[in-house]
Residue frames relative to the residue before (quaternion, step in Angstrom):
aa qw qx qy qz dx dy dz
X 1.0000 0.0000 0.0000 0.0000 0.00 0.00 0.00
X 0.4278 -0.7577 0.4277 0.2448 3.30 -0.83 1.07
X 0.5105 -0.7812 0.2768 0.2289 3.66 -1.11 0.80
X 0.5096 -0.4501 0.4610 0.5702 3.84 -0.78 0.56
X 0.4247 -0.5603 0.6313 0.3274 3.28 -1.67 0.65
X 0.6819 0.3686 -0.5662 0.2801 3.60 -0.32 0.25
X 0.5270 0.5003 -0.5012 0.4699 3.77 1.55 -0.52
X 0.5260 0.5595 -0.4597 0.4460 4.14 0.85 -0.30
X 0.6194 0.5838 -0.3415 0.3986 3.52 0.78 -1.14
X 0.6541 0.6275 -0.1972 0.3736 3.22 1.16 -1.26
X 0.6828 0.4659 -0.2072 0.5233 3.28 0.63 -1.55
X 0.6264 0.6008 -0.3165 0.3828 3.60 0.55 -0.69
X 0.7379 0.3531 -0.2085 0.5360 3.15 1.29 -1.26
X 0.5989 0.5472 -0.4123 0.4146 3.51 0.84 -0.09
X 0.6402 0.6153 -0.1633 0.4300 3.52 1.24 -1.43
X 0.7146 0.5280 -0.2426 0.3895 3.47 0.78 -1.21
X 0.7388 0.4330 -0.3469 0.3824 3.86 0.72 0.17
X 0.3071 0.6625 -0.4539 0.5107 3.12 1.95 0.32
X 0.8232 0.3312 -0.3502 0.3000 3.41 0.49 -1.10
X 0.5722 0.5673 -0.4499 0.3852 3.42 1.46 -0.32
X 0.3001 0.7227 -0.6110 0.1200 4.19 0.80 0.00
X 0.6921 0.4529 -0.3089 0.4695 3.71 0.37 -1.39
X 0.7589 0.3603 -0.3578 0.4076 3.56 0.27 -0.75
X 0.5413 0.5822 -0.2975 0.5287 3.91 1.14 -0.15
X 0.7242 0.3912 -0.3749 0.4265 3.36 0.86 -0.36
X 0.5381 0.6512 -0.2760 0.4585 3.20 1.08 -0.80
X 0.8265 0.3561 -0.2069 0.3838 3.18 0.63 -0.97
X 0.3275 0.7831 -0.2148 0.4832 2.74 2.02 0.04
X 0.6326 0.5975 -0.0909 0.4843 2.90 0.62 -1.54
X 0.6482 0.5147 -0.0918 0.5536 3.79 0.45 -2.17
X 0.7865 0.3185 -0.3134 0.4262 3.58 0.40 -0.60
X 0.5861 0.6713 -0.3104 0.3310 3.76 1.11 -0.44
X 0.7753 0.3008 -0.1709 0.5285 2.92 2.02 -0.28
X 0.4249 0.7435 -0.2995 0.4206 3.10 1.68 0.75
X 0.5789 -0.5356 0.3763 0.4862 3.70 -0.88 0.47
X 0.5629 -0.4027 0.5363 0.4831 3.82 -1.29 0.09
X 0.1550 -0.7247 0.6186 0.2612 2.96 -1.41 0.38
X 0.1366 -0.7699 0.5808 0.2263 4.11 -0.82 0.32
X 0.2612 -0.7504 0.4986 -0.3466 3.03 0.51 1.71
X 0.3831 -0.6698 0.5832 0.2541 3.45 -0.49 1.11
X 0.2369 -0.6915 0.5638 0.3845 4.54 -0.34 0.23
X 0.5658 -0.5932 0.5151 0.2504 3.69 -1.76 0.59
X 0.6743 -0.3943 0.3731 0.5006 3.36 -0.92 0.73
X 0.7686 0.3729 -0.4261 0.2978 3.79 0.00 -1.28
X 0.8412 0.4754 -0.1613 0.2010 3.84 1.38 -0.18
X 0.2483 0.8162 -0.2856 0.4366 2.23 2.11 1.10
X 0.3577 -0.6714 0.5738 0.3033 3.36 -0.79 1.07
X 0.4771 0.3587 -0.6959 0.3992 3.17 -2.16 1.14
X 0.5586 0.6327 -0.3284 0.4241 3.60 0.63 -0.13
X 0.4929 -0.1495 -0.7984 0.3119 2.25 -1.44 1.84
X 0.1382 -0.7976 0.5598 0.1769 4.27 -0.53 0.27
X 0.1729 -0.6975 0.6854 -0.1173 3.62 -0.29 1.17
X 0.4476 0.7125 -0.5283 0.1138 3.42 -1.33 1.43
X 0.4991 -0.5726 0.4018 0.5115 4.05 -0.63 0.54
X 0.0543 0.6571 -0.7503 -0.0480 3.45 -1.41 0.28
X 0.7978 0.1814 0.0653 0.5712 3.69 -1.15 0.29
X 0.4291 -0.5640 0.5476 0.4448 4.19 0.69 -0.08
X 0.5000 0.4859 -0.5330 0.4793 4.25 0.56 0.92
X 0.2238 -0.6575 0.6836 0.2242 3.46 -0.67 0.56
X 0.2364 -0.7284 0.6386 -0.0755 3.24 -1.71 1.15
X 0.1075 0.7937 -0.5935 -0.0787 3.63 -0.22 1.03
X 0.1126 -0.7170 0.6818 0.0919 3.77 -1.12 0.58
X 0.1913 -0.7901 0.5823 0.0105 3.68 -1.14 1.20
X 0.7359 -0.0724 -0.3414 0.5802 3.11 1.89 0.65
X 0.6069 -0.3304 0.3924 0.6071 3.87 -0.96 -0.62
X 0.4655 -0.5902 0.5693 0.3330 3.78 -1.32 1.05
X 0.1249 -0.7986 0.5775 0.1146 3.05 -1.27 0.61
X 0.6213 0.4118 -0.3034 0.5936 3.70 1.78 0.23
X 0.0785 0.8142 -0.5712 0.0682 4.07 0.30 0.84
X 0.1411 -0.5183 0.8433 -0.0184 3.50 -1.04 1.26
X 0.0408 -0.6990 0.7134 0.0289 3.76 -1.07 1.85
X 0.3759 -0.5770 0.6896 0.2241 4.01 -1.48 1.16
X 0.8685 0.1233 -0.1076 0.4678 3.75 -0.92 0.62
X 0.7894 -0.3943 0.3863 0.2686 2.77 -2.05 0.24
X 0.6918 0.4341 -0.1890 0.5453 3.44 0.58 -1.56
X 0.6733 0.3697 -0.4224 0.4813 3.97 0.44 -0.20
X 0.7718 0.2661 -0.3608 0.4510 3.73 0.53 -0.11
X 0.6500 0.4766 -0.4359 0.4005 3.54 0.79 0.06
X 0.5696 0.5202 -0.3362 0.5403 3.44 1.53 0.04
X 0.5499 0.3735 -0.4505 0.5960 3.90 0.66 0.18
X 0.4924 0.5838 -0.5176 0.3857 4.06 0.51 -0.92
X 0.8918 0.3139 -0.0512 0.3218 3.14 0.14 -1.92
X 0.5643 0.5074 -0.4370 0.4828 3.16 1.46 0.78
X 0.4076 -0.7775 0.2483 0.4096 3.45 1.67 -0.94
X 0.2054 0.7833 -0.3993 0.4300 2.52 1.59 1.03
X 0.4950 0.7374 -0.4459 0.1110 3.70 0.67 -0.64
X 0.7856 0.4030 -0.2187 0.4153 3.29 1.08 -0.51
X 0.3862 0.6498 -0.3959 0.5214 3.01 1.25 1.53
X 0.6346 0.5152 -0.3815 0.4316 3.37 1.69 -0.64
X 0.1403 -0.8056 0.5496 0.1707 3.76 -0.95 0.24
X 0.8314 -0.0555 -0.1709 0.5259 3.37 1.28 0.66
X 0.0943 -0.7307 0.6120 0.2874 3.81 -0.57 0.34
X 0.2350 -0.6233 0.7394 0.0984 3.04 -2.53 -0.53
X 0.9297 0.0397 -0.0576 0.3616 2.66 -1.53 0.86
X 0.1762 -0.8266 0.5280 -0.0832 4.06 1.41 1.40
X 0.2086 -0.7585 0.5925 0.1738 3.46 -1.02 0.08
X 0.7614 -0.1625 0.2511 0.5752 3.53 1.54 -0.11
X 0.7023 -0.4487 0.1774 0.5234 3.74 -1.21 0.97
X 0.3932 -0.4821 0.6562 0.4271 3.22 -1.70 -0.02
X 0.5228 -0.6900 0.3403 0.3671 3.37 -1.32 0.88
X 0.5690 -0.5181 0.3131 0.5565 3.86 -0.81 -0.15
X 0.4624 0.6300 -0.5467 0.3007 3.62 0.30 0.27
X 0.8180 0.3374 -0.0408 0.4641 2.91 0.67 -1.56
X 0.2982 0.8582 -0.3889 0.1530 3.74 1.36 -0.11
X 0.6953 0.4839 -0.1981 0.4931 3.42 0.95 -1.63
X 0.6995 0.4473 -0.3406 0.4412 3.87 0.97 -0.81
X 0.7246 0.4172 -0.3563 0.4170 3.68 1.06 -0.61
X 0.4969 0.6843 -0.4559 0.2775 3.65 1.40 -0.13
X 0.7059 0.5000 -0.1883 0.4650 3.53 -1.00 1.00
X 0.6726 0.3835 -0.4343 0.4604 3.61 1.06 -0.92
X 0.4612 -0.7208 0.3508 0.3805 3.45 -1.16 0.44
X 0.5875 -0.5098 0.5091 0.3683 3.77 -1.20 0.17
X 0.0734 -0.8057 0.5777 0.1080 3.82 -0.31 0.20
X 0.6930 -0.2753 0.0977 0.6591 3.91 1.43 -0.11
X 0.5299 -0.6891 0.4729 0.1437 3.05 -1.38 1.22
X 0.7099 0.2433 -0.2147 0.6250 3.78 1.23 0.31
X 0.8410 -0.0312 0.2006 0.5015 3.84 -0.80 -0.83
X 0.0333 0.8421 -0.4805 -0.2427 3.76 -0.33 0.20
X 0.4411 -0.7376 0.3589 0.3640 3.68 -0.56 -0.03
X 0.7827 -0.3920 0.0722 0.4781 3.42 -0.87 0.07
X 0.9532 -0.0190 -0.2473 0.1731 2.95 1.32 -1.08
X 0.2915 0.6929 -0.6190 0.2273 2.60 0.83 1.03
X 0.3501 0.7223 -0.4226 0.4209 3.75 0.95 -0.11
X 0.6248 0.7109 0.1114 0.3031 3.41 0.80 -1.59
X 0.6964 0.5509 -0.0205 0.4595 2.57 0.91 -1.88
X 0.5972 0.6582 -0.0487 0.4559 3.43 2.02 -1.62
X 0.2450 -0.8008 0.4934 0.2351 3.37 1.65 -0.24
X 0.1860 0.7624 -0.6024 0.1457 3.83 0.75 0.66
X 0.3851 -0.5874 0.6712 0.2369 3.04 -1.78 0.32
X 0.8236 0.2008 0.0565 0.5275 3.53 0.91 -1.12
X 0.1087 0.7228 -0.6562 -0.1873 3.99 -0.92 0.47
X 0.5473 -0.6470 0.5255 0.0758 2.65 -1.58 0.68
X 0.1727 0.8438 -0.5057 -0.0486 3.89 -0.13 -0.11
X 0.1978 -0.7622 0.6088 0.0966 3.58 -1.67 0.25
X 0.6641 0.1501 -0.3275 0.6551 2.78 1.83 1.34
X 0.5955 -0.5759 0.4556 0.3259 3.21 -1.15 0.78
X 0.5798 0.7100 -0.2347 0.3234 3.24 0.56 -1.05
X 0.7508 0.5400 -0.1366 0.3549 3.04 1.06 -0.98
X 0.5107 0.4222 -0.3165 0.6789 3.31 2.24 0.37
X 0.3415 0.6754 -0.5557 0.3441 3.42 0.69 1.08
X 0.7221 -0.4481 0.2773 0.4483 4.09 -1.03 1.13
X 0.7964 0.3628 -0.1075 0.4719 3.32 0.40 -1.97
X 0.5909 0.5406 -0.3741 0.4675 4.12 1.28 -0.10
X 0.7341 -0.3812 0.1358 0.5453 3.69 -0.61 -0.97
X 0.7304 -0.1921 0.0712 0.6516 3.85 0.83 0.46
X 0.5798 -0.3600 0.6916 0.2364 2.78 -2.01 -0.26
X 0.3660 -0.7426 0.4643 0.3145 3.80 -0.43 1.05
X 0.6238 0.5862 -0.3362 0.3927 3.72 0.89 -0.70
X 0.7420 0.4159 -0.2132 0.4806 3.37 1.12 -0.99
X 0.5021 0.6015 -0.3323 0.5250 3.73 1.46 -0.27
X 0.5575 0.6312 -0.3220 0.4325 3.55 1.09 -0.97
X 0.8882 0.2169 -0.1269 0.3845 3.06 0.60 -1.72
X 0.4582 0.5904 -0.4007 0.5301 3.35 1.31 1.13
X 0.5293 -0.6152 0.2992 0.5018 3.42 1.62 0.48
X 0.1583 0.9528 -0.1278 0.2254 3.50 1.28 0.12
X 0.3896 0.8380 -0.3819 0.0099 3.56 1.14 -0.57
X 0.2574 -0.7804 0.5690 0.0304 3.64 -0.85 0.77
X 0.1702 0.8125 -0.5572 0.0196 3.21 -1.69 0.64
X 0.3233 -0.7557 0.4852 0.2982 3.74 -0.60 0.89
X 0.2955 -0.4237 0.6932 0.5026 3.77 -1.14 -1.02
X 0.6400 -0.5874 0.4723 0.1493 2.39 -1.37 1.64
X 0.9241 0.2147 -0.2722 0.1607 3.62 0.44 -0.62
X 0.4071 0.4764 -0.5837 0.5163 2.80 1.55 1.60
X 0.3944 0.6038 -0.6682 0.1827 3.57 -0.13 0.60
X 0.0048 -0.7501 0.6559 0.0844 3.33 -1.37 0.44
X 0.5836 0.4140 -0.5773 0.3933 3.94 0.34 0.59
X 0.8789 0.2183 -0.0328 0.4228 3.54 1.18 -0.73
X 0.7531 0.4214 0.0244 0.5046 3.90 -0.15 -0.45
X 0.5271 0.6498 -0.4430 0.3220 3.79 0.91 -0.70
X 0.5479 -0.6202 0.5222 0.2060 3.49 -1.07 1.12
X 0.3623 -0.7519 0.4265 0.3486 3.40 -0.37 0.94
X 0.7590 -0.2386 -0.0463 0.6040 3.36 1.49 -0.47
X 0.3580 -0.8571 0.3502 0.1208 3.19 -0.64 1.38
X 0.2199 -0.7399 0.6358 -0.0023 3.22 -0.52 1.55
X 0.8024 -0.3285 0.2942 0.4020 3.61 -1.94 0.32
X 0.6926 0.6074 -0.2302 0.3136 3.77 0.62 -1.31
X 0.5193 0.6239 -0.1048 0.5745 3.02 1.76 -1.05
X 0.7035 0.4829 -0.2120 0.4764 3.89 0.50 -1.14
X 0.7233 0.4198 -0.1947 0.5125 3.24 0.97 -1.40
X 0.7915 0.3954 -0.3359 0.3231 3.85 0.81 0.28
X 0.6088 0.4665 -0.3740 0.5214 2.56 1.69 0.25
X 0.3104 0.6304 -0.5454 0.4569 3.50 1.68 1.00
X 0.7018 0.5342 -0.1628 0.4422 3.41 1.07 -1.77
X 0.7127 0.3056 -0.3679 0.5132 3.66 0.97 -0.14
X 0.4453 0.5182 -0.5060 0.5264 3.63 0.73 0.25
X 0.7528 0.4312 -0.3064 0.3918 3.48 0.21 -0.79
X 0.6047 0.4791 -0.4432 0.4564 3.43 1.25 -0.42
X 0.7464 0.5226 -0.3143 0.2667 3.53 1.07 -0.99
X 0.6428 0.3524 -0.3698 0.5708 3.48 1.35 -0.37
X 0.7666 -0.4447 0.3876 0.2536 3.74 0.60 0.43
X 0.6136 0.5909 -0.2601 0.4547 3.42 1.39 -0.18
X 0.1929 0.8259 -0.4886 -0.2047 3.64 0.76 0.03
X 0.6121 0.5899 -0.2609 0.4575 3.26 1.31 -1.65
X 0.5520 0.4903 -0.4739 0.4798 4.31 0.67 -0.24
X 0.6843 0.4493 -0.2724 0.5057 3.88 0.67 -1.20
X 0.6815 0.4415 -0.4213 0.4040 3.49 0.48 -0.32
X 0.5522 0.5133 -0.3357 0.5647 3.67 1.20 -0.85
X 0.5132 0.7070 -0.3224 0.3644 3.59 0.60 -0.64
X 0.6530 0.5487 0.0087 0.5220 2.89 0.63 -2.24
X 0.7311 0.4503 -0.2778 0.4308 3.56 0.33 -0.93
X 0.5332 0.7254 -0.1841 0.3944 3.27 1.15 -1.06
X 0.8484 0.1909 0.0871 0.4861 3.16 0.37 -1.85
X 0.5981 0.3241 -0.6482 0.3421 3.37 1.21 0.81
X 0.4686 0.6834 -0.4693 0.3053 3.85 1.34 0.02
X 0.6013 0.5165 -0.3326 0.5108 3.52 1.02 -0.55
X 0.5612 0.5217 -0.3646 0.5290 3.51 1.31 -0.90
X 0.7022 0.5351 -0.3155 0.3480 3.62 0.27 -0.58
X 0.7963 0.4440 -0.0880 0.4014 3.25 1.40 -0.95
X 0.2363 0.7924 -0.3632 0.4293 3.01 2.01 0.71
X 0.2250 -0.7746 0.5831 0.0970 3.63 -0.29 0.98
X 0.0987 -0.7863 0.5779 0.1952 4.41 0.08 0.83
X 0.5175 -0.5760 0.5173 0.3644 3.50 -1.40 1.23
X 0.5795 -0.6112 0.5353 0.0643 3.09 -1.35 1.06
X 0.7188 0.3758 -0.3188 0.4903 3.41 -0.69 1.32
X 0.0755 -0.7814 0.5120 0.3488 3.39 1.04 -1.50
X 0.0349 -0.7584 0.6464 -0.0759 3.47 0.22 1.56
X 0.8417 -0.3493 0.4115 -0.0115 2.59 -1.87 0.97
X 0.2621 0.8119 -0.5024 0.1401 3.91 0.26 0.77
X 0.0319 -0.6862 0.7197 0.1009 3.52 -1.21 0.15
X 0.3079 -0.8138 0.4906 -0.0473 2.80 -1.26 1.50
X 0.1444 -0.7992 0.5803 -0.0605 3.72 1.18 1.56
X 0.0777 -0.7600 0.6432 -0.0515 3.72 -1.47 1.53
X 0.7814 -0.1237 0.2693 0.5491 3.10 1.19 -0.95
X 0.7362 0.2646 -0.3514 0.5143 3.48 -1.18 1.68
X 0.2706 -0.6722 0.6749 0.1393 3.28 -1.26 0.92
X 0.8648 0.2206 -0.3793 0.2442 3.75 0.12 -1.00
X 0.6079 0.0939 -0.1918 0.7647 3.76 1.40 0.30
X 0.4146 -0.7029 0.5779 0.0107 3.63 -0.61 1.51
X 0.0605 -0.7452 0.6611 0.0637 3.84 -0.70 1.02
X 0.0655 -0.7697 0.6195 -0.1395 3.17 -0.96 1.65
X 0.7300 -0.4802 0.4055 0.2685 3.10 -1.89 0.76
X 0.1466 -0.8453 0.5138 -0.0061 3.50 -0.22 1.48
X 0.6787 -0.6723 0.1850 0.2307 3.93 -1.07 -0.34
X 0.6120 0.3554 -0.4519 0.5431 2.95 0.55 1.51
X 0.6378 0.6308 -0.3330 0.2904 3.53 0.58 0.30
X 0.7760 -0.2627 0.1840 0.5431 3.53 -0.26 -0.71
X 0.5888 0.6603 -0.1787 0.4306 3.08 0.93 -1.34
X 0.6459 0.3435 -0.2531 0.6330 3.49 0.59 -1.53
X 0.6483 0.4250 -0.5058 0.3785 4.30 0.00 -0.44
X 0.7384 0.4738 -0.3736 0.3011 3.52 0.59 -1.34
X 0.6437 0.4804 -0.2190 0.5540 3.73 1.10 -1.00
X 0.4023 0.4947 -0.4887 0.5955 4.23 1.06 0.36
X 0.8828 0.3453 -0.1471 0.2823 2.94 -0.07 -1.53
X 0.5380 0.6127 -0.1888 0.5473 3.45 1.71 -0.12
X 0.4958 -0.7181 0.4126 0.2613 3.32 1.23 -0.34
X 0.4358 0.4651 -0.4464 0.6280 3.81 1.69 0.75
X 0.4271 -0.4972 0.7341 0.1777 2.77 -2.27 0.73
X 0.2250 -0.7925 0.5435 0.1611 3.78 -1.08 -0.10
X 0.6168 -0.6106 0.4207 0.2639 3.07 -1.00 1.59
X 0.7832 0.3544 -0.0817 0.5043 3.92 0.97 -0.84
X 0.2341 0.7691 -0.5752 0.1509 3.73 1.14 0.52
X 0.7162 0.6041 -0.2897 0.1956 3.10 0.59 -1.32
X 0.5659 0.6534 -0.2169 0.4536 2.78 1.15 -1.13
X 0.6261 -0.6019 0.4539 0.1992 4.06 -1.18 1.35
X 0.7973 0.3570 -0.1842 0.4505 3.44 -0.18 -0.82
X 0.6768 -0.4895 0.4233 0.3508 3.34 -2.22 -0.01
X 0.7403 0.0314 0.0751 0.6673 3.63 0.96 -1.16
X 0.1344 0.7838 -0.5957 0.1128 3.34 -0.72 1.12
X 0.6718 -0.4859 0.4255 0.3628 3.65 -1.73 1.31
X 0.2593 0.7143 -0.6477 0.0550 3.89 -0.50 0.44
X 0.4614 -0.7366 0.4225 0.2570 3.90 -1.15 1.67
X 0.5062 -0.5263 0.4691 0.4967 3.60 -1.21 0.18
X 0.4504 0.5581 -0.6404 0.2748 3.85 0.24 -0.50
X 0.7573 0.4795 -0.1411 0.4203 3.49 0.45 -1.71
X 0.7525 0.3351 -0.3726 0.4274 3.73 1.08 0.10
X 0.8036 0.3215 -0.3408 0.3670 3.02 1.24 -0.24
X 0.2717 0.7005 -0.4245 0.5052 3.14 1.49 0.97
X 0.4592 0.5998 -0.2493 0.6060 3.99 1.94 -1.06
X 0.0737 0.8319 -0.5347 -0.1288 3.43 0.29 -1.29
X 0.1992 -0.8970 0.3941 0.0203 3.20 1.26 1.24
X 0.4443 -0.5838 0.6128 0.2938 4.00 -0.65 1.16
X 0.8575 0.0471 0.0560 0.5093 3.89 -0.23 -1.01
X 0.5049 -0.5821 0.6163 0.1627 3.66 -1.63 1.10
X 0.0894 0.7772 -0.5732 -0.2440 3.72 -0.94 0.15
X 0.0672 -0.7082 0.6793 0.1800 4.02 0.54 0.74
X 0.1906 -0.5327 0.8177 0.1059 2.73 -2.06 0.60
X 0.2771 -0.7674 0.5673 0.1119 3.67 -0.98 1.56
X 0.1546 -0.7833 0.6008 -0.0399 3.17 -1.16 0.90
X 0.3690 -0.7760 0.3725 0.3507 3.70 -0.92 -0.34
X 0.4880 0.5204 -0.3732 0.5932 2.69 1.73 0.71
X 0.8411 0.0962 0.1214 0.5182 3.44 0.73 -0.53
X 0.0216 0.8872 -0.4537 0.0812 3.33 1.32 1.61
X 0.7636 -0.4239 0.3220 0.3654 3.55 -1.18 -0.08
X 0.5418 0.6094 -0.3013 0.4943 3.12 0.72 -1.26
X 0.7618 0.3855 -0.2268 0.4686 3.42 -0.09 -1.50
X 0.5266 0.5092 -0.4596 0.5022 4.08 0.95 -0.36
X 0.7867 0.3524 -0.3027 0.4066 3.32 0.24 -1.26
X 0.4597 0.4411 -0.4498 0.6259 4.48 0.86 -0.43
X 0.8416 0.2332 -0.3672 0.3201 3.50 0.00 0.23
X 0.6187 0.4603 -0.4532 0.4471 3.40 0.99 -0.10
X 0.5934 0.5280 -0.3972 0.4597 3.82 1.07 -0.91
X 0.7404 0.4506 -0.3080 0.3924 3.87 0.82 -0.73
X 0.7404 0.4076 -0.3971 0.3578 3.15 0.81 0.02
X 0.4759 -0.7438 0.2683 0.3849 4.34 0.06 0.94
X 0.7612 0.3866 -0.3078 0.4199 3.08 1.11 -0.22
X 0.4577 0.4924 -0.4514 0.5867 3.99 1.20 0.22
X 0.5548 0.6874 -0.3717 0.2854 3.52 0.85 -0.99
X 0.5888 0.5131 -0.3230 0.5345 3.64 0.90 -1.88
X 0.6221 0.5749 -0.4995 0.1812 3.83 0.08 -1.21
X 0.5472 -0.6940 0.3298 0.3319 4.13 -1.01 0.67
X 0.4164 0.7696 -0.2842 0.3919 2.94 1.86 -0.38
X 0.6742 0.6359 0.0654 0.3699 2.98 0.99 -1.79
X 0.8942 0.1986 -0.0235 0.4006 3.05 0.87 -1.15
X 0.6033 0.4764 -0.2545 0.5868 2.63 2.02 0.39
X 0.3449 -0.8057 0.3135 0.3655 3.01 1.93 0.29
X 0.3159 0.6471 -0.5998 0.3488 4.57 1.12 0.76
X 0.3346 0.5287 -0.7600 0.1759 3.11 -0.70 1.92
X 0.3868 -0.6378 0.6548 0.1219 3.14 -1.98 0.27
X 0.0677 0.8757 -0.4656 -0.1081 3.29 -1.01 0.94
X 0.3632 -0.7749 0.5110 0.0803 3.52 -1.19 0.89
X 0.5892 -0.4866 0.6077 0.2165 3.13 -0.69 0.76
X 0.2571 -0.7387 0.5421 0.3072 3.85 -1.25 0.72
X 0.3687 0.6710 -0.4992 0.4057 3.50 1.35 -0.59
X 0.7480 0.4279 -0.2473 0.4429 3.88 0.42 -1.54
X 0.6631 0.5237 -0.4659 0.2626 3.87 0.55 -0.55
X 0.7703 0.4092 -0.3322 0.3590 3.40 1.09 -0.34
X 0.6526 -0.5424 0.3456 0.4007 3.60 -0.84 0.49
X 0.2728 0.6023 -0.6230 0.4180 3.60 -0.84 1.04
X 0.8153 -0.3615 0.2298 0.3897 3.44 -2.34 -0.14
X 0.6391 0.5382 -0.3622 0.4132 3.80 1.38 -0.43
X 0.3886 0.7237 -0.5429 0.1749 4.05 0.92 0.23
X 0.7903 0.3201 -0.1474 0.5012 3.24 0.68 -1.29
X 0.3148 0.5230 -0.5033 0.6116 3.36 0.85 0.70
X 0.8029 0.4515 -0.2239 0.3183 3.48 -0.40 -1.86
X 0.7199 0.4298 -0.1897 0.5108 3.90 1.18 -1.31
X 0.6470 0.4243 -0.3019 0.5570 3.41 1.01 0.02
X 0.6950 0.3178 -0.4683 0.4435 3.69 0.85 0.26
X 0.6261 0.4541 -0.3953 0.4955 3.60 1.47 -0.34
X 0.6030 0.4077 -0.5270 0.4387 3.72 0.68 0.78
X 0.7354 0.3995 -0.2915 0.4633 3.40 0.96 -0.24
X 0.7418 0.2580 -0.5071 0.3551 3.31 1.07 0.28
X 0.3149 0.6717 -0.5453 0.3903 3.50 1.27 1.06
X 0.5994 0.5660 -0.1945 0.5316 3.56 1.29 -1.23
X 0.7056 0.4722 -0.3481 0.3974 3.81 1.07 -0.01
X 0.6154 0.5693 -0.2320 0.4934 3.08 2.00 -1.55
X 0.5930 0.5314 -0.4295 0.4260 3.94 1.03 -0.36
X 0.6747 0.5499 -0.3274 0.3675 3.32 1.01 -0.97
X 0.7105 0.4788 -0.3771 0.3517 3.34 1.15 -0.44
């Protein structure tokens, strides 16, 4: 029976350095009498290698930095960008929104492999070495594989750690937490020294975060009109609006994003709106719906029109947090001024 072309893709790549032996020795040879070179070394010869860690409760060994990345979301490719890694991905999925303008010129060109979930194979098809994801979910049969069965297809997989939810989830995920899973990305593509500069970066910007005075009142509305699924308390959300200097209308409440009713928010009467814009489900179209409806209307939020907006790329945890909490304190700091 003839083979799936990506198990061809495979064999090829597995086969094809057999044939380079003769031409490796030789050069082998040619180089024993050559000058040193000081040569900058290649991701695969960087020391940390073999790297062997839990992710999601799946252990995950890598024996070098991936050099074929198919990234699932937004936060998984905008986190190789900002390591410099981008030109390692060979397809994304399922974007959450522009790449920002930093990173614009490195992400131009990579290809799109599906505008939502992809499936195995078209996943596959990419000849990866390594996916990436920014949801678990996305190792689901009918998504891009099963992680066990990707493995044994040479395959290696990995979520951000702080969307896992069978294994590994932060009970609640504070700055310290964000910034190592900057510093373990950086081990996995080989970059440590980039993630550390990184790190350094974004806790000075973290520092320079001015928190709204008073601790107003926010609800954080992601998604849904007739029972609204908002940022709850332990996830991003609850970090970006801590760290901003807001209490939340949904601390209480377990989880990262959870179904909470309008009775119970507008009963909160949140001081400030945070919409998170999407193309499915942009701001604008939150806010034509909260003024149209009479009873979201009355809210102070509402009628004074104090919302914030976020980007969805930014709502999830990744390189855009301290970015993301430092524009929703400043565009609280704008709405006072008016």
């Amino acid at each position: 029976m003839p083979l799936p072309a990506y198990s061809e893709n495979l064999m090829t790549s597995r086969l094809a350095p057999l044939a380079l032996v003769p031409a490796l020795l030789l050069a082998g040879c040619a180089a024993s009498v050559a000058a040193p070179s000081d040569s900058t070394p290649t991701p695969t010869e960087t020391s940390g290698f073999p790297l062997t860690l839990v992710n999601c409760g799946v252990e995950v060994t890598l024996d070098s930095a991936p050099e074929r990345v198919v990234a699932i979301k937004s936060t998984s490719t905008e986190m190789m960008l900002a390591l410099g890694v981008g030109d390692r991905i060979v397809g994304t999925a399922f974007q959450d929104g522009p790449v920002p303008e930093q990173w614009a010129d490195a992400a131009a060109g990579i290809p799109v492999l599906a505008p939502k979930l992809p499936n195995e194979e078209t996943v596959l098809a990419a000849s990866p070495d390594f996916v990436y994801a920014g949801w678990e979910s996305a190792f689901s049969p009918d998504a891009a594989g099963d992680r066990e069965e990707l493995a044994s297809l040479g395959v290696a997989s990995y979520v951000q750690p702080a969307a896992c939810q069978s294994a590994g989830q932060p009970a609640s995920l504070d700055f310290e937490e964000v910034f190592r899973e900057i510093e373990e990305a950086g081990a996995i593509f080989g970059v440590p020294e980039r993630a550390a500069e990184l790190v350094a970066e974004q806790r000075a910007q973290l520092e320079d975060i001015e928190p709204a005075e008073g601790e107003p009142l926010a609800l954080w509305w992601s998604s849904g009109t007739d029972t609204p699924y908002v940022g709850a308390g332990i996830g991003a959300p609850q970090l970006l609006l801590e760290t901003a200097g807001f209490a939340n209308v949904a601390a209480d409440l377990d989880a990262t994003w959870a179904p909470l009713g309008w009775e119970a928010i507008i009963a909160a009467d949140p001081d400030v709106i945070v919409l998170v814009d999407s193309d499915w489900n942009s701001a604008e179209k939150k806010k034509a719906y909260l003024a149209g409806n009479p009873a979201t209307a009355a809210m102070t939020a509402v009628q004074q029109q104090r919302y914030i907006v976020i980007p969805f790329a930014a709502s999830e945890a990744g390189v855009r947090s301290v970015e993301a909490a430092a524009s929703i304190a400043a565009q609280y700091a704008e709405l006072g001024a008016k």
